[in-house]
N, C-alpha and C positions, 0 to 999 in steps of 0.2 A: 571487204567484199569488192569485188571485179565485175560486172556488166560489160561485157563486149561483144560489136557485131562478128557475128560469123563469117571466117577468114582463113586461109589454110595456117597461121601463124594462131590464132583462139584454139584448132581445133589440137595442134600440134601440143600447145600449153595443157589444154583442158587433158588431153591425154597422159600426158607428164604428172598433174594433179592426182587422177585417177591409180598410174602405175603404182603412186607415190603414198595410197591412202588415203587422199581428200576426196571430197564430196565436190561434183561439177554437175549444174541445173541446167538442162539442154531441151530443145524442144523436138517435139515428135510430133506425129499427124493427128493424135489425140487432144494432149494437153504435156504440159514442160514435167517433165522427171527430173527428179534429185537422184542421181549414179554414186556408185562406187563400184568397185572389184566385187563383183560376186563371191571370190574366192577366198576373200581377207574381212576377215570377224571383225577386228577391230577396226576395220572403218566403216562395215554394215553397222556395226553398235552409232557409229554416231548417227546413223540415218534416222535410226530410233531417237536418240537425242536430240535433234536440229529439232525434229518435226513434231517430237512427243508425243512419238505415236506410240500403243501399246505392243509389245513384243508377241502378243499372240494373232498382229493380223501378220500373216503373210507379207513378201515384196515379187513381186514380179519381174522374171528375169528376162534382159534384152540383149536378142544376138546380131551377127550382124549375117549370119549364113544359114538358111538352114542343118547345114552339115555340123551346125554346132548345137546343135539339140543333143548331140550326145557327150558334150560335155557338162552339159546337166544333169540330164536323163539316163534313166537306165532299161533301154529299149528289149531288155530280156523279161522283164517282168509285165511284158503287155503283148495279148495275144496276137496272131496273125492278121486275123480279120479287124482285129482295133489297130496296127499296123496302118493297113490300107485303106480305112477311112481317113486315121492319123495324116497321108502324104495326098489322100485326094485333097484335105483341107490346104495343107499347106504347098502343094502344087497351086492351087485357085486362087486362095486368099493369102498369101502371103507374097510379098511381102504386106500388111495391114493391119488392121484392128482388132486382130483375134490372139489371144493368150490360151492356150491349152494346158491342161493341166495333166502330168505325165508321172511316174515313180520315179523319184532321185535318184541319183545315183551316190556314192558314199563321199566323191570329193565336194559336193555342194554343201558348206557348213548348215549347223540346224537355226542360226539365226536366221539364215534367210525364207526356211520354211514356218517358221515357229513352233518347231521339233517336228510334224509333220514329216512323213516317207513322201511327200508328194512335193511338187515343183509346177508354178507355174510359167510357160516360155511364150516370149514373142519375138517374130522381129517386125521392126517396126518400117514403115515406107518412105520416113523423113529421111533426105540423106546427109545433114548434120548430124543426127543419130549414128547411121549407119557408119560412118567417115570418124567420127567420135570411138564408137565399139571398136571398130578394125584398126583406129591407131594404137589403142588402149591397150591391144594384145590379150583382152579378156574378155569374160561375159559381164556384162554390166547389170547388176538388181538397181530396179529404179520407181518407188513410188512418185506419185504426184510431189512436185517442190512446191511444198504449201503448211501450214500448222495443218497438222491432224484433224480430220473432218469437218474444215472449214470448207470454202468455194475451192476449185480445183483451178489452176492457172494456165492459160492460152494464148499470155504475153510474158514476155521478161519482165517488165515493169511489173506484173502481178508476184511474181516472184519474189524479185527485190521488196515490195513494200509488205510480205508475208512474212519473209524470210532474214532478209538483213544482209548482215556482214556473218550470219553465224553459218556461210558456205564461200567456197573457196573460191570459183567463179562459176558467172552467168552466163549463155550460149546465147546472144539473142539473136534469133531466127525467125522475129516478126510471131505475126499471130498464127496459131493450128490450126489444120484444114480441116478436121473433122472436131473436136470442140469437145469432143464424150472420151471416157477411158474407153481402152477397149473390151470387148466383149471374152468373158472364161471360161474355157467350157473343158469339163471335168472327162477325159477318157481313160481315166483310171479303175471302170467298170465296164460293163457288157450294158447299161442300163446311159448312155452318152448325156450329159446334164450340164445344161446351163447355169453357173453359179452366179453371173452377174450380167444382164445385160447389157450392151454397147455398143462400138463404132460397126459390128460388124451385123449384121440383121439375122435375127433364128431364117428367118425364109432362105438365106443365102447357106445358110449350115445343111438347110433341109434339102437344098437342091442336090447336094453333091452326098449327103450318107445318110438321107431318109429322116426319121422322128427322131427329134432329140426333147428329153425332158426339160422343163424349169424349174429352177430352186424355187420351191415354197417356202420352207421353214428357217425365214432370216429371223436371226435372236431377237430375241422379246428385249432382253437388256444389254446397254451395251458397257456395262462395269463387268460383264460373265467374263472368267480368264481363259476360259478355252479355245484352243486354238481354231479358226476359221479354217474351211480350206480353201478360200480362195480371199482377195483382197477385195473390199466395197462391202462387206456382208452388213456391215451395223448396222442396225435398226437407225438409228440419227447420224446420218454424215453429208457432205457435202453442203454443209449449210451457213447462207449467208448471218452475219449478224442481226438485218433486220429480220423482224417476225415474217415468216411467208406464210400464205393460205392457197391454199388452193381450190380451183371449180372448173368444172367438164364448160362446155362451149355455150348450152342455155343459162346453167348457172352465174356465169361471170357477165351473160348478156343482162340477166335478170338484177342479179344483185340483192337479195333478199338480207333485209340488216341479222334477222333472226341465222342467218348462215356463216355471219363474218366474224371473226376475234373482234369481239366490242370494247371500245375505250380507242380507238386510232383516227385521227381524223387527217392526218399526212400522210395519201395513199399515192404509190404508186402499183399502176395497171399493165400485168405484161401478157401481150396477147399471144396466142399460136402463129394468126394471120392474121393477114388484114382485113377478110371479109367477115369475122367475128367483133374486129373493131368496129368498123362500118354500121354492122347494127346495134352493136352497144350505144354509139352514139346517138343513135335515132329513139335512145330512153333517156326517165328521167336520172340524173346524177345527181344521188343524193350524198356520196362521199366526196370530200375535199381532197378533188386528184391531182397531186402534183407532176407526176411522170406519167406518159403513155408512151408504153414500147411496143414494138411487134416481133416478134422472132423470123418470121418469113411473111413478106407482103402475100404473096400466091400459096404460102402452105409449103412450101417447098421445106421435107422433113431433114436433108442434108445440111441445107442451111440455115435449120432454128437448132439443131446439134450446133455446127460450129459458131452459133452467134449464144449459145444459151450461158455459159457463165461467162464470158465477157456482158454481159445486158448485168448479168446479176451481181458483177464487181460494180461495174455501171452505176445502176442503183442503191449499190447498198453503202456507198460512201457522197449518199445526196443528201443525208438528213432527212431522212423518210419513216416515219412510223409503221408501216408495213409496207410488203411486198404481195396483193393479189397476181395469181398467177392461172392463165390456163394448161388446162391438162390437153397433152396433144391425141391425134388419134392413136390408139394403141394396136398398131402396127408399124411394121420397121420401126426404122429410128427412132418412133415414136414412143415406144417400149424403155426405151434407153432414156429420152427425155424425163418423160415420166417417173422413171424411177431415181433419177438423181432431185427431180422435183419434189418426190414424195419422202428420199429419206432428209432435207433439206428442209423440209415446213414444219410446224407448230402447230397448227392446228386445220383439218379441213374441212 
């Protein structure tokens, strides 16, 4: 395994890897992907292998043009008026943290959908990504570089110590400015639906083409084999190994023992902000707290995204019995927190 800084000579190589069939972990404004050829089965298959992730979630594919949406997609099978919503988004938000989800088109293998007609597309706003896709000569599919529904990675160093030697090389690009996957949203109906919240806020989707639904019905189990249609749906992902709980803002001030996973007495506290901290501390501590973290001193929701699983690699490699954690406000970004927080904990 290779670790190198980002350079026009890593990016040159990493694309060489890519033309060639290997796997290269690169970072975006999200969190770091594991690439390959979109177009080449047998080294999407090891994507599946490295990360051992199951073949019926989806991969999300990354371009580097717009104009390359139709090297995925197949823009006959979607009406005029989904059309024009389709380019107001990615006229605004693009280059960013939105994956839209569109009908394949037939050169897109079914590995990368997991037999699914549909395709999810981004491009993304890092431009190691970008610079990486355009050398590569291809579309790159690119899950988080991380084991299979573990914490999601927003360092190289998270990568390397997830991952190993079992990928071909490392992009390091420092840490992701936005910290959350990005946000899916499904226009492959007249009915526009949100499958996964993320980098990109429903309020921002809403401004530009009116009401868009949200996915409710994320799988009860996550052993079911049927395909997703979009990638994050599992009921359990995103989760650190220590036990996380969770509580809204009087909860975790309060602290009620009858509310916490009982038998942990090596607690780490991770707040929203800091004026939840602030009065926490003005109560009694009846837990033995070893870490006190904050995600945003001021609340500020952009920067408890990109600090939220970096806190929680943080943490969860302190020797700590649990992980409490607040639930953020549930708008914007907040939405996106919360749900990598909620499919990530044990018990709430």
């Amino acid at each position: 395994m290779n670790l190198l800084p980002v350079t026009g000579e890593s990016l040159e190589r990493g694309a060489e890897i890519i033309k060639n069939g290997g796997l290269v972990a690169f970072p975006t404004e999200t969190v770091y992907g594991l690439g390959a050829d979109a177009f080449n089965p047998q080294a999407l298959a090891k994507i599946f292998d490295v990360k051992k992730r199951p073949h019926f979630d989806p991969l999300i594919i990354h371009i580097a043009s717009p104009r390359a949406m139709e090297d995925a997609a197949d823009f006959s099978l979607i009406s005029n008026e989904t059309r024009r919503k389709l380019f107001l988004l990615t006229d605004n938000l693009w280059p960013g943290p939105l994956s839209v989800v569109l009908p394949k088109n037939k050169k897109i293998p079914g590995i990368v959908t997991a037999g699914l007609q549909t395709v999810a597309i981004r491009l993304p706003s890092n431009e190691t990504a970008l610079k990486l896709i355009s050398l590569s000569g291809t579309v790159i599919a690119a899950p988080s570089a991380n084991p299979f529904g573990s914490l999601s990675p927003t360092r190289a160093e998270h990568v390397r110590d997830g991952l190993g030697d079992k990928i071909d090389l490392i992009l390091d690009g420092g840490a992701c400015q936005i910290g959350i996957e990005s946000t899916v949203l499904d226009l492959t109906s007249e009915k526009i639906k949100i499958l996964r919240p993320g980098g990109t806020p429903k309020e921002e989707i809403e401004k530009l083409i009116g009401k868009v639904e949200s996915e409710n019905g994320n799988r009860e189990s996550d052993s079911d084999d049927q395909a997703f249609s979009s990638p994050g749906q599992l009921k359990s992902h995103y989760a650190p190994k220590t036990p996380l709980v969770l509580f809204n803002r009087e909860e975790i001030i309060n602290q009620p023992d009858s509310a916490r996973c009982a038998g942990r007495d090596r607690t780490a506290l991770l707040f929203f902000d800091g004026s939840t901290r602030d009065e926490w501390q003005k109560t009694d501590k009846p837990l033995k707290i070893a870490i006190i973290k904050v995600l945003s001193e001021n609340g500020d929701p952009l920067e408890a995204a990109s600090r939220l699983f970096e806190i929680l690699h943080e943490i969860d490699n302190s020797n700590i019995s649990q992980i409490i954690a607040q639930l953020a406000p549930q708008q914007g970004l907040g939405e996106a927190i919360n749900d990598r927080l909620m499919r990530g904990s044990v018990c709430k």
